[in-house]
Structures are given as C-alpha cells and as structure tokens.
N, C-alpha and C positions, 0 to 999 in steps of 0.2 A: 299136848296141843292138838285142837281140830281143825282143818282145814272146812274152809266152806269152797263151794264155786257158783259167781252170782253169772245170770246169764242177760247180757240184752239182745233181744228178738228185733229185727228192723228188717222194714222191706225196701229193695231198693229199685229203682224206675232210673231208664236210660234216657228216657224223656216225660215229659209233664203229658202227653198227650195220650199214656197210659193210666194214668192215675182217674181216677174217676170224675168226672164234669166238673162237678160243684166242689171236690181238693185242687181242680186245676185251674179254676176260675181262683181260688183261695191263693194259690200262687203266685197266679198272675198278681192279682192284687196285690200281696206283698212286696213284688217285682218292683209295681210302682208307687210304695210306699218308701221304697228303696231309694228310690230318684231325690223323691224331698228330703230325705234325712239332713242333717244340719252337723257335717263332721267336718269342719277346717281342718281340725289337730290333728287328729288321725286316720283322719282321709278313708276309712273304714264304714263304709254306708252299709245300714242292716235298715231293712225295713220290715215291718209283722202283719199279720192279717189275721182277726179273728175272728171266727166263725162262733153266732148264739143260738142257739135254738128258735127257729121263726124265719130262720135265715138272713139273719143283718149280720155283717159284715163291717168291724171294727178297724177301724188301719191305726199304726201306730208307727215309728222312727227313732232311732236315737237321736239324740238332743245333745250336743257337747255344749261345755263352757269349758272359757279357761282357767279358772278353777276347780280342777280336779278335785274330785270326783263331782262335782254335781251336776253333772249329765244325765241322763236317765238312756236305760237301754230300749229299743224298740220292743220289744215283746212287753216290757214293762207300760210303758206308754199305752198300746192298743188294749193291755189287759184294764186295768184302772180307770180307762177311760170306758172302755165296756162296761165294769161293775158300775161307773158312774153313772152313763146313761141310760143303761139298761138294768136296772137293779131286780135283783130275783131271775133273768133268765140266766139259765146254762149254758156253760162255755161244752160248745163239741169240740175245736179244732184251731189250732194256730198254723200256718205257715210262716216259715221266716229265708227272707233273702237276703245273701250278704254280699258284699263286693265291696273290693280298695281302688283307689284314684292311681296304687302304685304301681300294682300288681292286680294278675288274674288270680280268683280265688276258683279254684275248681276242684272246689271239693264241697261238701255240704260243714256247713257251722253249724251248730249244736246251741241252745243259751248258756248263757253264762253260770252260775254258781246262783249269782243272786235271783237270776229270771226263773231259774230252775224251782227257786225254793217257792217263788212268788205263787210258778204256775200248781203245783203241788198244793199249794195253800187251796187253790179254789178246787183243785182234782176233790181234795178231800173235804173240803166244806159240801161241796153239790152232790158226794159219792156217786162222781160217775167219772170216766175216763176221760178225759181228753189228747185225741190224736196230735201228731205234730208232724209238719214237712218242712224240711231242711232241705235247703239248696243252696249254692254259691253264685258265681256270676256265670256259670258252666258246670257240665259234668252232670256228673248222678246226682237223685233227688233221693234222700231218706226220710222216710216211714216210722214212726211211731206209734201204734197202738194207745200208749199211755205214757205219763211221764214216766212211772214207774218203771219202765223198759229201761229209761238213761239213766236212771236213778233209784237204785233199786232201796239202796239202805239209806231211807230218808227221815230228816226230821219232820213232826208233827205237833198237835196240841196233846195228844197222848203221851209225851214226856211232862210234860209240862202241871198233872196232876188236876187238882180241883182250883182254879184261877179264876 
C-alpha cells in the first residue's frame, strides 16, 4: 500500500475589505444575489457572482422547486448563464454567499459536488484557473486559487478517451 497526501492551499480574510477591490465588489454582488434566491423548502439562500474576462459580472441563485431535485444551485445558475451570454469569454472568478432563514451560517460554504464538477468543466475547457471566494452570512471569507485546490482528484474529459 502507498499513501498519498493531497493538499488544499486556501487563503483566508477576516473581512471582505481585505481582499482586493474588484473580489470584494465580487462578493458583494453575490451577497445580493443571495437576497433573491428562491429557497421556501430549505430556507438555505446561496447566491454566485461571476466574474468574465472584460469585467461583466454574472449573478446567479438557487432556484428550489418542490420537486426535488430540480432546483438548480446558484453557482450553476451564474455559470451557464455566463457561457450563455457570454460565449468564448473566460471565467476568472466566482464568489458565493450563503445563509439560512434558520440559523446563522458563519462559516464559508464551499459548492456542492455537482457545482464543483460544473466549474472544473470550464477550468479545464478555457485552461486557466478559476479563483473562488466563499463566505457565509458572517465569519471568515475563503480563498481559492483554483478549483483544483478543493478538488484536487477530479474528473475530466481525459478519462473519457476519443468521444
């Protein structure tokens, strides 16, 4: 047996007002993409902001229905709807803000499984990195470099052979 040890590198800001202008303005945005999110069920409001090359500024929200699953998560939202209107530019940077109607979330949310694989899809279609800042409804703000940092052993089109 060989052990491996994967590593993720993250930075982390005690407030937004350290982070550089235009990721804190990215926040913000997300903050109030956060407001509009559409979550009765699970009272779980995530709102995304994505930042393109050119500097346009993408929002997106989760969307519940009560038929589970077919909600869509907010980073999924702002992404797809970027490729959509923006087709050919590069994604630099997502922000996502989360908070519950229940409880204070004071800690940073991370995406999900599914948003994870989404945003990786386009890290690696545009081969360049894409940053991400994570925040709650309070607390520390996390830093991303690349997805690659939260997700280090990831799926691609390179399993997937000649398709």
């Amino acid at each position: 047996m060989k052990k491996r040890t994967v590593v993720c590198e993250l930075e982390e800001y005690d407030t937004s007002s350290k982070l550089p202008a235009n990721e804190a303005d990215l926040l913000s945005s997300a903050i109030t993409a956060r407001k509009n999110s559409y979550a009765p069920y699970s009272k779980f409001n995530v709102g995304a902001a994505v930042l393109l090359e050119g500097g346009e500024v993408v929002l997106g929200n989760n969307q519940e229905n009560a038929c589970y699953p077919s909600g869509l998560c907010a980073e999924r939202v702002a992404l797809y709807a970027a490729a959509a209107n923006y087709p050919g530019k590069k994604i630099l940077g997502i922000a996502i803000s989360a908070g519950s109607k229940l409880h204070k979330v004071d800690r940073p949310v991370g995406p999900c499984g599914n948003c994870r694989q989404s945003i990786m899809e386009y890290e690696v279609k545009q081969q360049t990195p894409i940053f991400l800042i994570m925040q709650g409804d309070e607390g520390v703000i996390l830093k991303s470099n690349s997805l690659q940092n939260i997700m280090p052993i990831s799926f691609d089109d390179s399993f997937l052979g000649d398709y």
